[in-house]
N, C-alpha and C positions, 0 to 999 in steps of 0.2 A: 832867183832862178839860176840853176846851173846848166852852164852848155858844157857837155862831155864833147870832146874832142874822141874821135874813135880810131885804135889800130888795131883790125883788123888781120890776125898773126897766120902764113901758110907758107911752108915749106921754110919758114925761119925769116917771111921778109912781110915787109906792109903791102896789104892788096885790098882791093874792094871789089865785092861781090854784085852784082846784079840777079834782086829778088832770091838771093842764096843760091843761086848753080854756081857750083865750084869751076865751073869749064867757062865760067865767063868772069874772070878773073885778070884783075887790071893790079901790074903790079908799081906801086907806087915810091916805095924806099926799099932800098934791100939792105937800112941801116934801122929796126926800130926804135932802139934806144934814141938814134941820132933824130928820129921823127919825132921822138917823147920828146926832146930839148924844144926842137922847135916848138912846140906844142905850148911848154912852158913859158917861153921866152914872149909867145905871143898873147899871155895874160892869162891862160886859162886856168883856173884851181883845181878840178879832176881830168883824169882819164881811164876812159871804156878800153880795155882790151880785150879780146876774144881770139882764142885760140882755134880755129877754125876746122884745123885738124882734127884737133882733140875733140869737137861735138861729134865728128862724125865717128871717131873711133874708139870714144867713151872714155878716153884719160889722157891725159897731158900728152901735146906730141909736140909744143913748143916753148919747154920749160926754160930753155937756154938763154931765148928769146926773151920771153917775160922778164929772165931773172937780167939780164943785158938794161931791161928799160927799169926795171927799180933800181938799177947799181946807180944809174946816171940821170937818175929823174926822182926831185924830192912831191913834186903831186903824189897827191894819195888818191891811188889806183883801186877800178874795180873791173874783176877779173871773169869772164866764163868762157863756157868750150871744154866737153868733156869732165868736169866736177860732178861723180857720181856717190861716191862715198864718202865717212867723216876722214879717214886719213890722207886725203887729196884737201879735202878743206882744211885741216889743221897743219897741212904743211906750206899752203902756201899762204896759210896768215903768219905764220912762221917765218917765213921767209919776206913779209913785210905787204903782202898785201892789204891795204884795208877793207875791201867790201869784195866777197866772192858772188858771184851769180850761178846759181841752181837754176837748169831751165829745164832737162830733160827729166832726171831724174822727180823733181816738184812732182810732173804729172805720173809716173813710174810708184815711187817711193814719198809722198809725203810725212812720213812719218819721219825720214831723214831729215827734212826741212825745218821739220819743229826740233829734232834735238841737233842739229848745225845753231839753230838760232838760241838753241837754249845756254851750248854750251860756249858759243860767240854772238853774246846780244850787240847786235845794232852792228854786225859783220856780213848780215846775209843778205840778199836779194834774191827773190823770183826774177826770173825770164821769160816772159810770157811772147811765143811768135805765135801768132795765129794767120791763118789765109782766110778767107771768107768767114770770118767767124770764127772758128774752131783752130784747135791749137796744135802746129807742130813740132815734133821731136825729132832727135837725133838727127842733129844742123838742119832742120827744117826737109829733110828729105822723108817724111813720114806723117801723116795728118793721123790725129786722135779722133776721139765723138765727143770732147769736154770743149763747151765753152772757153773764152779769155773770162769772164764775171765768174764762169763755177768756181775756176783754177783758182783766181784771184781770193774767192770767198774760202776758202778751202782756208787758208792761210791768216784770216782775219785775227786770230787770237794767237798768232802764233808767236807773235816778238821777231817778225820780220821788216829790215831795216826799209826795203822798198822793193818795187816791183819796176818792172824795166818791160816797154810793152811794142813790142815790132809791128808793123802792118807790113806784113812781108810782101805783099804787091807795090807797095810803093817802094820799096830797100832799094837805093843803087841806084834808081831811074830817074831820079831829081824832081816829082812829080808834086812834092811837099806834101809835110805830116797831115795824116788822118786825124788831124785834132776830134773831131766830133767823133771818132770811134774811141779815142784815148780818152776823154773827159767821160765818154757815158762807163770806164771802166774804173774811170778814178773818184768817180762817185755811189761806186757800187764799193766801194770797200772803203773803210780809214786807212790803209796804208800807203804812205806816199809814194805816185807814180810818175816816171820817166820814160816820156816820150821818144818812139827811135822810128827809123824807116822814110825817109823819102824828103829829108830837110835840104831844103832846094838853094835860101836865097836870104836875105836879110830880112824880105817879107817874114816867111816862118818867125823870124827870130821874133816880129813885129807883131804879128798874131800869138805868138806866146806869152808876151807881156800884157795883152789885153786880160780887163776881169777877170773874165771868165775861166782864165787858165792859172788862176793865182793859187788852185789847189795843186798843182804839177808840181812836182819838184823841180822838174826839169828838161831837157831834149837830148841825145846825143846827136850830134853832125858828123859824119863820114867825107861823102865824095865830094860836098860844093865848097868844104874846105881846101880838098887835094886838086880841086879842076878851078880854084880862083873862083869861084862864085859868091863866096862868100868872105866879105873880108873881114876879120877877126877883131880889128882893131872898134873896125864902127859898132860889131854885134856887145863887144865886151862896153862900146861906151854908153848904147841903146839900152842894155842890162844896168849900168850904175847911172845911167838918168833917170831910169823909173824907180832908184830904187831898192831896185831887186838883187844886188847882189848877196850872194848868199855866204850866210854865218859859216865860218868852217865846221865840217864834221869829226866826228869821233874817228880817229885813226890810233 
């Protein structure tokens, strides 16, 4: 199992959202790169960035930033927020990211998703937020009429590296993952899925090593690392006692 450690990128510094309103906005580092060391230092093997701006305004609006935490950070990163077309993806594998995440566009444009994956196999990822069920776009300020299981299914053949799955009511408020909504979507497809949204406490970490969640790839954690809730040390040592830690990937 992989715990993604997540930074969160707005206005060029680390913050955490509550449930995605950008007006509630906690800002955490206004060094990201220097949050990515920490990050490392404290065991982790990936990291989740997202450009927060960028979902809302459909292209990169914290390139600097991003490019600040790969200069000083050997983790191999996965990156979304505003990734709508192939030459936003081919530049910032370029520029060393290993795993981009398509979240708006998926539902928009699929057909971009299959030739992103075609022409970067085992580089792509879905973004799947949904609220109630159904899934939104453009940073979460917009609901669809598509399922998370259609979206997911849509993408079945497609030679996509993983799916990344928010419960956006739980995001930020420390209320802990909707496992039983992420398992019934990670058995609705073979693609390996990563849990996000509301990982509260070492508990989480504790229910994701259990059976039942051994098809997950993985969880990302945000705020209960940044507010001490979570100590890193014990999650990474609960992860290599069962285990589970995980093979590196394709970068």
């Amino acid at each position: 199992m992989i715990l993604f450690p997540a930074i969160d990128l707005k206005e060029g510094r680390c913050v955490r959202l509550v449930q995605g309103d950008m007006d509630q906005a906690t800002v955490f580092n206004d060094d990201p790169a220097a949050q990515a060391e920490t990050f490392a230092a404290q065991g982790f093997s990936w990291l989740h960035v997202v450009d927060l701006d960028g979902a809302f305004a459909g292209r990169p609006m914290n390139a600097e930033a991003v490019e600040g935490i790969i200069a000083r950070s050997a983790m191999p990163l996965q990156l979304g927020g505003g990734i709508r077309d192939m030459k936003t993806v081919d530049g910032w594998i370029e520029r060393g990211i290993t795993r981009v995440v398509i979240g708006t566009a998926a539902v928009r444009d699929p057909q971009f998703v299959r030739e992103a994956a075609r022409v970067h196999p085992g580089r792509i990822a879905v973004g799947i937020d949904a609220r109630d069920g159904r899934v939104a776009v453009e940073g979460w300020a917009r609901l669809s009429e598509m399922t998370a299981e259609e979206l997911a299914q849509r993408f079945e053949d497609a030679g996509v590296a993983a799916i990344i799955y928010t419960d956006i009511a739980r995001d930020g408020i420390l209320k802990g993952l909707n496992v039983e909504a992420t398992l019934r979507l990670a058995e609705a497809v073979s693609i390996p899925v990563i849990a996000s949204g509301g990982l509260a406490s070492i508990d989480d970490v504790k229910r994701l090593l259990e059976p039942d969640c051994a098809i997950l790839e993985g969880a990302i954690t945000g705020r209960a690392l940044y507010d001490g809730r979570l100590d890193p040390a014990e999650a990474m040592a609960l992860i290599k006692a069962a285990g589970r830690t995980p093979a590196p990937l394709a970068s």
